[in-house]
Structure formats: C-alpha cells, structure tokens
C-alpha positions as CSV (number, residue, x, y, z in Angstrom):
1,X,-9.1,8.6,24.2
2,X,-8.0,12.2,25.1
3,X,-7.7,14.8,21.8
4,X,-5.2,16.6,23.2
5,X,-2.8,13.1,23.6
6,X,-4.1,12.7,20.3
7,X,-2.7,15.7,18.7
8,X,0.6,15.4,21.0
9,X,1.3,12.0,19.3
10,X,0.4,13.6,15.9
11,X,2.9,16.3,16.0
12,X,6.2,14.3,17.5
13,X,5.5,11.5,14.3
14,X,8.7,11.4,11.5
15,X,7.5,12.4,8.4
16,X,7.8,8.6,6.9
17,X,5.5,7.7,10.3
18,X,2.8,10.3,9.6
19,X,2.6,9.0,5.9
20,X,2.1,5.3,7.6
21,X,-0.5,6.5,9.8
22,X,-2.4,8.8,6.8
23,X,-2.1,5.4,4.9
24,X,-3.6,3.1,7.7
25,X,-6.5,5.5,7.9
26,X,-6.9,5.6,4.0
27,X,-7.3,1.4,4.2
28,X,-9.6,1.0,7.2
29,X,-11.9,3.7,5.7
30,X,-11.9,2.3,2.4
31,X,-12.8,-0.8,4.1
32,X,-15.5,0.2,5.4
33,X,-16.5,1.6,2.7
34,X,-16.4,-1.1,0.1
35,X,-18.4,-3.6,3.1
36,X,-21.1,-0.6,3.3
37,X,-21.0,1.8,0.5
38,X,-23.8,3.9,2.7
39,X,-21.6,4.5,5.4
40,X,-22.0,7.9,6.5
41,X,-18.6,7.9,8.6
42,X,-16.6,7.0,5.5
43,X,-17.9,9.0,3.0
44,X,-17.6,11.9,5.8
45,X,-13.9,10.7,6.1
46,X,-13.2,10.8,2.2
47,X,-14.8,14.4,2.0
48,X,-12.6,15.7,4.4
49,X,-9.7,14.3,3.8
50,X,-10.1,16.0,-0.3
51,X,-10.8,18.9,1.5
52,X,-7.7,18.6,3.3
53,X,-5.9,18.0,0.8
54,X,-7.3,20.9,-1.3
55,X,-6.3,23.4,1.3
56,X,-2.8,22.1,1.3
57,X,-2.3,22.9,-2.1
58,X,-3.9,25.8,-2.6
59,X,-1.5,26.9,0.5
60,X,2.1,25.4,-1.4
61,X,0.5,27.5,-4.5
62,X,0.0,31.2,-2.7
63,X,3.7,30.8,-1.0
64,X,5.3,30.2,-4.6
C-alpha cells in the first residue's frame, strides 16, 4: 500500500463516494470495537475521527 496512491484515490472520489468510504470505515471500526472493546486501534480511530470532525466545524464557523 503506497500513501501517496492512497491520498491520490482520496481526492478524485465524488462526494456521494467519499461519504461511502467514511461510512465503510465507520462500520469496520465499530466492528471491531463491539468484538474487542480494548482495542487500542479503534478507540484511536474514534478519537480522531471526533477530532476531525471538530476541526471541520470549527473551520465552517470562522468562514461565516
């Protein structure tokens, strides 16, 4: 797996795609946590994506 391709593949996604793909990582995670609710990877996963989407916000809120 290359980061790079990665990111390449990230930024030519449709909107509708990118919402899939944010939703397919959502499931697998929660997955994994509900099988192992220790799983450092998961919780790491849930803390960034809040953090993620904390920043987004708090950018839409300084442009307005």
């Amino acid at each position: 797996m290359n980061l790079s391709d990665l990111w390449e593949k990230l930024g030519t996604l449709e909107q509708d795609e990118a919402h899939q793909v944010l939703s397919r990582l959502y499931v697998t995670y929660e997955e994994i946590r509900v099988s192992d609710p220790d799983n450092k990877e998961a919780e790491s996963f849930f803390k960034n994506l809040d953090n993620a989407i904390n920043f987004c916000v708090q950018c839409n809120l300084n442009r307005r």
